[in-house]
N, C-alpha and C positions, 0 to 999 in steps of 0.2 A: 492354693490351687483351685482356679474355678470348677466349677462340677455343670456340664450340659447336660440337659434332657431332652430330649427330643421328644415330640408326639403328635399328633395327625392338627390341632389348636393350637396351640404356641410351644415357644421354646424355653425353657425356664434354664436358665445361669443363676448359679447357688454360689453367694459373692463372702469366702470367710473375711470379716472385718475386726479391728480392735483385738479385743483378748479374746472372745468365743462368741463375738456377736455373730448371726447372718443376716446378711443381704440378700435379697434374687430379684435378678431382671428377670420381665416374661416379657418376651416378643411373640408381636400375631405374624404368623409364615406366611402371608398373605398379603399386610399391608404394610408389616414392617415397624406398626406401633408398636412404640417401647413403654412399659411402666416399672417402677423400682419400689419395691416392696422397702420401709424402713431402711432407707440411707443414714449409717448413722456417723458417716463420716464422706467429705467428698473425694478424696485421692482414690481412692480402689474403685470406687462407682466410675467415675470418668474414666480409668485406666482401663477398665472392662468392657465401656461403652466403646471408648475407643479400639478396643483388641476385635472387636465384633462387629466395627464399622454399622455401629447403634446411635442414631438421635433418641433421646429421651422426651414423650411425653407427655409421662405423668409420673408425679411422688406417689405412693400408697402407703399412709403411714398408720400404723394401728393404735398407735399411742403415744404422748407427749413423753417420755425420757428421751433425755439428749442421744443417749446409744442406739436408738431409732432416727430421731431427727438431725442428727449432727449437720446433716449433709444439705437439708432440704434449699435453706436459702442459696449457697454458695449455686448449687443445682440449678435450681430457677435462676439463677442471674446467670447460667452459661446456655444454658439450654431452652429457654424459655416453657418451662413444663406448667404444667396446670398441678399444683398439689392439692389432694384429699385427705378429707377426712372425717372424723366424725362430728356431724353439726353440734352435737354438746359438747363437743374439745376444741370448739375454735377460735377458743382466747390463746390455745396452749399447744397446736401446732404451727410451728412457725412459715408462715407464707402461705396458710391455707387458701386456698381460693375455691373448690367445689366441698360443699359441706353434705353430708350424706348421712342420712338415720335409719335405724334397725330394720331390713326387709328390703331396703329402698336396693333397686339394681344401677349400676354402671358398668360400661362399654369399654374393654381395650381392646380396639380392633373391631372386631368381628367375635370377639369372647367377652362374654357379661357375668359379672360378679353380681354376688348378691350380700350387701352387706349383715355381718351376726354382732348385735351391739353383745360384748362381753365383759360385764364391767367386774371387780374383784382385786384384779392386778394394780389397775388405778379404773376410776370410776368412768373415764370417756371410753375404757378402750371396746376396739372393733377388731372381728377379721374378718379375711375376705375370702370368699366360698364361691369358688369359678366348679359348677354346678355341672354345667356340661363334662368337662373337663373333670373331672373328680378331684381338685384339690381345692385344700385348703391355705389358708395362710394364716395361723396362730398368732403371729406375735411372742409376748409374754402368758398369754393365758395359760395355755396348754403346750407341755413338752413334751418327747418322747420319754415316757414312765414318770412324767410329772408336771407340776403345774407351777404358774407364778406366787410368787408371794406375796397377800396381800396389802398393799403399802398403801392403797386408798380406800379400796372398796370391805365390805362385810365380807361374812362365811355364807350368810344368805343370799346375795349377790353371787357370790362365785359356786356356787352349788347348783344357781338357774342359768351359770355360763358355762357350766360343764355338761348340765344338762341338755343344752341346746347343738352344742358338740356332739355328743354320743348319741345326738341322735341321727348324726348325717349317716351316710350309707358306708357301711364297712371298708366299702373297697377305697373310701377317699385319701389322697395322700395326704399326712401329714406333713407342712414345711413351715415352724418355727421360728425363733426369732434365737436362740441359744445352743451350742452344745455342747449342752450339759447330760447326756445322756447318762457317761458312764457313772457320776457320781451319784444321778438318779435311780441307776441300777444297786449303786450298793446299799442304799434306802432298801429300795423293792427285796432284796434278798436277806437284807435284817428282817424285814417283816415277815417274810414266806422262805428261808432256806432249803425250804424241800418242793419246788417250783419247777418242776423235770423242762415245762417250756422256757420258763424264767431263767435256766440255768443257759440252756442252751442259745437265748437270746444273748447272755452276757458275752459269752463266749463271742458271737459272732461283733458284737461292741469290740471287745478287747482287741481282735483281729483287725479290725478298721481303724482304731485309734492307735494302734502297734504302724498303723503305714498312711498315720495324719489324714484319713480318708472319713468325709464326717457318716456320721450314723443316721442321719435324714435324709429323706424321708422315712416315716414311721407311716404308719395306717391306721384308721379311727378303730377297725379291729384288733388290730393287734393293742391299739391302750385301751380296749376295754377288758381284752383277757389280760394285760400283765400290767397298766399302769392304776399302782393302791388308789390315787386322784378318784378313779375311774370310780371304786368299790365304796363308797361312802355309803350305799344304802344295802351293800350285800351281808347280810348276817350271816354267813358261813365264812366271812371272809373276818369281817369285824370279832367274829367267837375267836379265829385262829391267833387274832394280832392283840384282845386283851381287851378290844370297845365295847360297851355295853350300847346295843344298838339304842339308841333315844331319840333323836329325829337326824334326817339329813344334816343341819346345819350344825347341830353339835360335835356329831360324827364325824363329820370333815373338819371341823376347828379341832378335833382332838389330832386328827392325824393328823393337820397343817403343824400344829403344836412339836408332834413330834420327829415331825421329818426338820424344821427348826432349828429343834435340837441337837437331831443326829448327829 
């Protein structure tokens, strides 16, 4: 079931793909450019473009796994899109043609991203911070009440990509590349079961996934107060969960450790 948003800048279509990937188109209401945040397959991206009487383009891809990129070539050979990406990943997405590094902005429409290189999950990755617009687009880094798992990058790494995160303005929306929400919640409540806000967020999880409706967007406030990702350097949080505070990067390798294992 596609999900619309609607708001005064573009239109974002939240595209579920695969087993629990997302997709989203944003369209500018204005000029009608379309871009596709991680295609990671082409049949539901075209069926959606199509349903909304949408040209695509541009790809936005945040990171070279196939379940973001599936889609990209097939994409450009229909639609002739311009795909991005991040200049240090452009051996590793496929069909890239504009290459873009940390800071640097780009244009859809009339709305400008500002690329956040965030490396950890694998080491090219980016997301894309439509500034005006208070959203985000995570990818793998950052979920709601959790974070990617690192398959390329360090603890030291993803600790300066979390950081750069929590530092955008609270109201931003967060829009993901997973949803994984609710099993990221059962993490969060193994760690804090007396969590009165924590509790009543799960709640409101369950009710969405009881009627297959996803649980994204999240907000950069609401994972600072309830996702653990978030609390790597909070000692009142770390005393509750058993870490002996020691620096950022340990802290977080412990809780990556453990959520792992969970």
């Amino acid at each position: 079931m596609y999900q619309k948003k609607e708001n005064k800048l573009f239109k974002i279509i939240q595209i579920p793909i695969l087993t629990d990937n997302y997709s989203y188109l944003i369209s500018d209401e204005n000029s009608a450019i379309t871009a596709c945040i991680d295609p990671g397959n082409f049949d539901e991206i075209d069926k959606c473009l199509k349903e909304n009487d949408l040209k695509l383009d541009y790809i936005l891809s945040t990171h070279h796994h196939i379940d973001h990129v599936g889609g990209n070539l097939l994409l450009k050979k229909k639609y002739e899109c311009k795909i991005v990406g991040n200049y240090h990943d452009r051996d590793r997405i496929p069909g890239i043609d504009i290459e873009l590094k940390d800071s640097e902005t780009f244009s859809v429409g009339n709305n400008d991203l500002i690329v956040i290189e965030t490396p950890g999950h694998t080491v090219g990755h980016i997301c894309y911070h439509f500034e005006d617009n208070s959203t985000l687009f995570s990818g793998d880094t950052l979920f709601s009440l959790g974070c990617g798992r690192l398959f390329e990058g360090s603890c030291e790494q993803m600790v300066e990509s979390i950081l750069k995160l929590r530092s955008l303005p609270g109201n931003t929306k967060l829009y993901c590349g997973h949803e994984y929400t609710e099993s990221n919640a059962k993490f969060a409540f193994h760690l804090n079961s007396t969590d009165e806000k924590l509790k009543k967020k799960i709640q409101q999880i369950q009710k969405k996934r009881e009627k297959s409706e996803p649980t994204i967007p999240s907000t950069i406030s609401e994972e600072i107060e309830l996702n653990p990702f978030m609390k790597f350097d909070d000692k009142k949080f770390l005393d509750l969960i058993g870490i002996k505070n020691i620096s950022d990067e340990e802290n977080f390798k412990k809780l990556r450790k453990m959520k792992d294992e969970f």
